[in-house]
Structures are given as C-alpha cells and as structure tokens.
C-alpha positions as CSV (number, residue, x, y, z in Angstrom):
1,X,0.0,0.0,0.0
2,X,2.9,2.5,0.8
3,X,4.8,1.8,-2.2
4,X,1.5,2.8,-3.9
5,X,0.9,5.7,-2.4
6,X,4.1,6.7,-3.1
7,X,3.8,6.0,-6.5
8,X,0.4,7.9,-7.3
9,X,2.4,11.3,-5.2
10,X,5.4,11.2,-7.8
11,X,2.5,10.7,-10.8
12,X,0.7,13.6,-9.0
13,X,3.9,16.0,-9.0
14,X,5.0,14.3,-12.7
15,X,1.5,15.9,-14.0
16,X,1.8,19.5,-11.4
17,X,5.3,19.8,-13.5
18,X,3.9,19.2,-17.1
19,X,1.5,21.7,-16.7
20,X,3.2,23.8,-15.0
21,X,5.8,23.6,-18.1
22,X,2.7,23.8,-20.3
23,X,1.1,27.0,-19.1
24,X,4.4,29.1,-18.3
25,X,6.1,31.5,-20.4
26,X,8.2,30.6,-23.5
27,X,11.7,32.2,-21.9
28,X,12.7,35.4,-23.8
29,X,9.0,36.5,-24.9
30,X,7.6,39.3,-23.7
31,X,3.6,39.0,-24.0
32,X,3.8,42.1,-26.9
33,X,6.0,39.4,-28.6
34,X,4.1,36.8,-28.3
35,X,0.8,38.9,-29.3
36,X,2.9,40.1,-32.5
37,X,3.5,36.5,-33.8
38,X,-0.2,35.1,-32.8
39,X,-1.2,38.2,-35.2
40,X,1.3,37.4,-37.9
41,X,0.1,34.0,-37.9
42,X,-3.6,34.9,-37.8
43,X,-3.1,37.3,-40.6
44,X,-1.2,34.9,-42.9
45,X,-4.1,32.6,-42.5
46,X,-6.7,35.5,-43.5
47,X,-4.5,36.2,-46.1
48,X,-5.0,32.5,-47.6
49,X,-8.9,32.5,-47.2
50,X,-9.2,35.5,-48.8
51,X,-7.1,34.6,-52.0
52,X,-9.3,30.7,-52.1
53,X,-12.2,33.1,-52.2
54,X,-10.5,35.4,-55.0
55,X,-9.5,32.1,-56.9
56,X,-12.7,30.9,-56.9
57,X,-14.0,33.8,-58.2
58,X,-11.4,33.6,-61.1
59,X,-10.0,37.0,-60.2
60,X,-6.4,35.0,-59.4
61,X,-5.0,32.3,-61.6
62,X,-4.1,30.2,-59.2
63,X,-3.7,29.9,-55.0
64,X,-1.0,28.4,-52.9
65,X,-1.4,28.7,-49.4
66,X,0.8,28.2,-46.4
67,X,-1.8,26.4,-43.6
68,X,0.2,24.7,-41.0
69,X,3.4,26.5,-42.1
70,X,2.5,29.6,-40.0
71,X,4.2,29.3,-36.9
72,X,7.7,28.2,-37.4
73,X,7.9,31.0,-40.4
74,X,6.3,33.6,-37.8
75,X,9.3,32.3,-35.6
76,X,12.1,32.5,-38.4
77,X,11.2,36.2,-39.1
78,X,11.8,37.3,-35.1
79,X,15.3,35.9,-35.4
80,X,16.2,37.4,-39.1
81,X,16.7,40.7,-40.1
82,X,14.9,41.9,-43.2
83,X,16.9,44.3,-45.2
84,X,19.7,43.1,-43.7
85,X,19.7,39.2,-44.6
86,X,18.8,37.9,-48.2
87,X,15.6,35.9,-48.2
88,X,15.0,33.2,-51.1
89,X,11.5,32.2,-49.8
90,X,9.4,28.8,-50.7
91,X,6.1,30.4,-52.2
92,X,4.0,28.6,-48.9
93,X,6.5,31.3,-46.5
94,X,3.4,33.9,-46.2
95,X,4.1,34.3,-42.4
96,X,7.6,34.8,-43.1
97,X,7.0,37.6,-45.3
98,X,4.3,39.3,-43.2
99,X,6.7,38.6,-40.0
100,X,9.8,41.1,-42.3
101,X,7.3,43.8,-43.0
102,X,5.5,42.7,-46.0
103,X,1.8,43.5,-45.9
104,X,-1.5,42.4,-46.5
105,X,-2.0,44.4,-49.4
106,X,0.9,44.1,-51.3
107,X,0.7,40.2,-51.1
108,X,-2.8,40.8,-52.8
109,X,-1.4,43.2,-55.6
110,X,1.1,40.5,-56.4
111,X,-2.3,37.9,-56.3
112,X,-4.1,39.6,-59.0
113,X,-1.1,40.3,-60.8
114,X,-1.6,44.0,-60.5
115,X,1.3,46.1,-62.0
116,X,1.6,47.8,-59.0
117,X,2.7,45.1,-57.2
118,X,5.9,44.8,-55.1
119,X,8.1,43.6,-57.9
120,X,6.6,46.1,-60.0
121,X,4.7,43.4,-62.7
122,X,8.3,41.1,-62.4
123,X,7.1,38.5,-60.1
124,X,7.0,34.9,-62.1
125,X,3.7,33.5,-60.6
126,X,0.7,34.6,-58.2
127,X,2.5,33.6,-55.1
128,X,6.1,35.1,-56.2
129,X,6.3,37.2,-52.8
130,X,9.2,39.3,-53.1
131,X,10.3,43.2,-51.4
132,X,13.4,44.4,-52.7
133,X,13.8,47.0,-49.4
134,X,13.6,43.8,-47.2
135,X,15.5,41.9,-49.4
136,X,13.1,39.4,-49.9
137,X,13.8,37.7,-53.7
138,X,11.1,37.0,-56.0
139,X,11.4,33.3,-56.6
140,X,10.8,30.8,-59.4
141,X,7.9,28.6,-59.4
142,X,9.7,24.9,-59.2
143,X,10.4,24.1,-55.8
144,X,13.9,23.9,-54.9
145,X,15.3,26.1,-57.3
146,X,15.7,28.9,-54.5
147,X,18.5,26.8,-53.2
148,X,21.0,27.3,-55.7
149,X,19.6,31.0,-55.9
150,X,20.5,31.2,-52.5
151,X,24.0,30.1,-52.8
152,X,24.9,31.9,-55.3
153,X,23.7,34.9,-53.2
154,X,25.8,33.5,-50.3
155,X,29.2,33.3,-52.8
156,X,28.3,36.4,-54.2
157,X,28.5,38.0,-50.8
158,X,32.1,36.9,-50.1
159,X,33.5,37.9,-53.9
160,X,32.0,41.2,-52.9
161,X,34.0,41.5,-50.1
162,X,37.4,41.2,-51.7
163,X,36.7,43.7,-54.3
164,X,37.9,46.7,-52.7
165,X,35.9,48.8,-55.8
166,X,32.6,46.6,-55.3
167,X,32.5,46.6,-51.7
168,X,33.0,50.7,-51.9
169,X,29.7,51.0,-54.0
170,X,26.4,52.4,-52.6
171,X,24.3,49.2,-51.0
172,X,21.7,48.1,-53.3
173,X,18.9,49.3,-51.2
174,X,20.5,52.8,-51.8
175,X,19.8,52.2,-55.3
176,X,17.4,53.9,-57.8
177,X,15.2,50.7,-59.2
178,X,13.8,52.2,-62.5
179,X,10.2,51.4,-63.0
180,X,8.3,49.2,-65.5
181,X,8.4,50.6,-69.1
182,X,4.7,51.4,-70.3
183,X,5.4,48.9,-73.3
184,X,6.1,46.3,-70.2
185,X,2.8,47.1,-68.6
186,X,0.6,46.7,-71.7
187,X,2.3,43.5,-72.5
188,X,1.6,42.3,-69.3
189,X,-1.9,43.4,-69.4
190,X,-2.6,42.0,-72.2
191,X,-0.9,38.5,-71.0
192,X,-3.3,38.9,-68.3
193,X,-6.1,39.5,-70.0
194,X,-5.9,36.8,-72.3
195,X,-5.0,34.0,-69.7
196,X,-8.0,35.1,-67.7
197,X,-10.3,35.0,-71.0
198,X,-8.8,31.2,-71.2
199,X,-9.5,30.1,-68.0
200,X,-13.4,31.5,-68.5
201,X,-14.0,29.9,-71.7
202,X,-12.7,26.3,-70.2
C-alpha cells in the first residue's frame, strides 16, 4: 500500500510539472512578442482565405497557401533581419513575409497580378512574394530552385568583399530601381487579360 501511495504522489507532481511547463512563459518572450506572432500567424491565414475566395471567383490564376506553415515562419522572421539578410522564400512562406514587414496588401497586388505590385509586374507566378527593401527575392515557381539562388547569393557575398571597388559602392537598397516601361505594362496586361479570358472559356 505505501509503495502505492508513493507511486500515485510522484504521478501527482509528474502531471503539477507538465502543466506547470505547459502553461508558463516561453523564456525570452515578452507577452507584446508573443501577441505580434499570434497576429502574424492569424493574418497569414486570412491572407490564404481571402485569395481561395479570389480564386474561386477567377480573379487569381491560381492559390497556394501556407496552412500549417505559419508558426515556425512567424518564428524564423523574429530571429532574421529583413533588409539586412537575403531571403529566397518557398512560395507557402506567407508568415515569413508578413513577420519582415511585407503586408496584406501588397501580397494581394502580387495575387491579381496588379502592375503595382511589389516587384513592379516582375514576379513569375501569383505567389512570387518578393520586397526588394527587405531583401526578400522574388522566386521561381519549381520548388527547390531557391536553393541554388540562394547560394549563389551567399558566394556572391564573399567575392563582394574582396573587391575593394565593389565593396566601396552604394548598397543596393540605396539604389534607384527604374520602373516598369509602359510597353512592359501593356504586355503584361494584355498576358493577363488573355490567360484570364482562357480560363473562362474552359
């Protein structure tokens, strides 16, 4: 009977310390931080019901969302530094974006394929998310290909350094980015246009 007893008190104070582990802070988080990242995951998943319902209302050629992705790319973002680190993104890294400063509305422009968007009309698919100031790159639609994009930015980086006349340039950001050419944006219009006109008649 004793050694039961004791053995029910150590289950008893096995199941005080879970929960006690459970309920208690994550250590380094302020409650503002953790209220930031609840709202950068909540908003990444509005983002994604709003674009179904745009998709099925063939106003977007196609949706890719990022359920179930939200919370480790809401993580990612509070331990990176956009503008300062180069981001080659899979296209389901919505929260990542939103969590370096990319918002609602530009993630939409780039939906519809506005020519307004972020990458001023450059982006290669609906889901291309992409900020030059953040230095978030637009990437190509197979998955994986970002990888060698990235590494190439990473060698890049260090051959920057050792050219004394490179590494003495203005930074990129610093830059003048010269807009889309109006030829550019009626081409793409009519691109547009004439997938969307496809996709009604099928």
């Amino acid at each position: 009977m004793a050694r039961r007893a004791d053995s029910a008190t150590r289950t008893n104070r096995a199941a005080a310390e879970a929960a006690k582990t459970v309920t208690a802070q994550p250590a380094g988080l302020t409650p503002a931080e953790m209220l930031d990242l609840y709202r950068i995951m909540y908003t990444s998943r509005q983002v994604d019901e709003r674009e179904i319902l745009l998709k099925r209302q063939n106003k977007t050629f196609f949706q890719i969302n990022g359920v179930g992705h939200e919370a480790v790319l809401a993580a990612a973002a509070k331990v990176l530094r956009a503008g300062y680190d180069w981001f080659y993104p899979y296209y389901r890294d919505r929260a990542l974006c939103l969590g370096l400063g990319m918002t609602p509305y530009e993630m939409f422009l780039s939906s519809v394929g506005a020519a307004d968007e972020p990458e001023l009309g450059r982006a290669t698919d609906a889901v291309a998310l992409g900020a030059q100031g953040a230095h978030i790159v637009s990437q190509s639609s197979p998955t994986g290909t970002q990888c060698l994009q990235a590494v190439g930015c990473a060698e890049a980086a260090v051959r920057y350094a050792l050219l004394p006349e490179i590494a003495s340039a203005p930074p990129s950001s610093a830059r003048t980015r010269s807009p889309m050419s109006p030829s550019a944006r009626e081409r793409r219009a009519r691109v547009s246009s004439g997938s969307r006109s496809t996709r009604r008649a099928t």
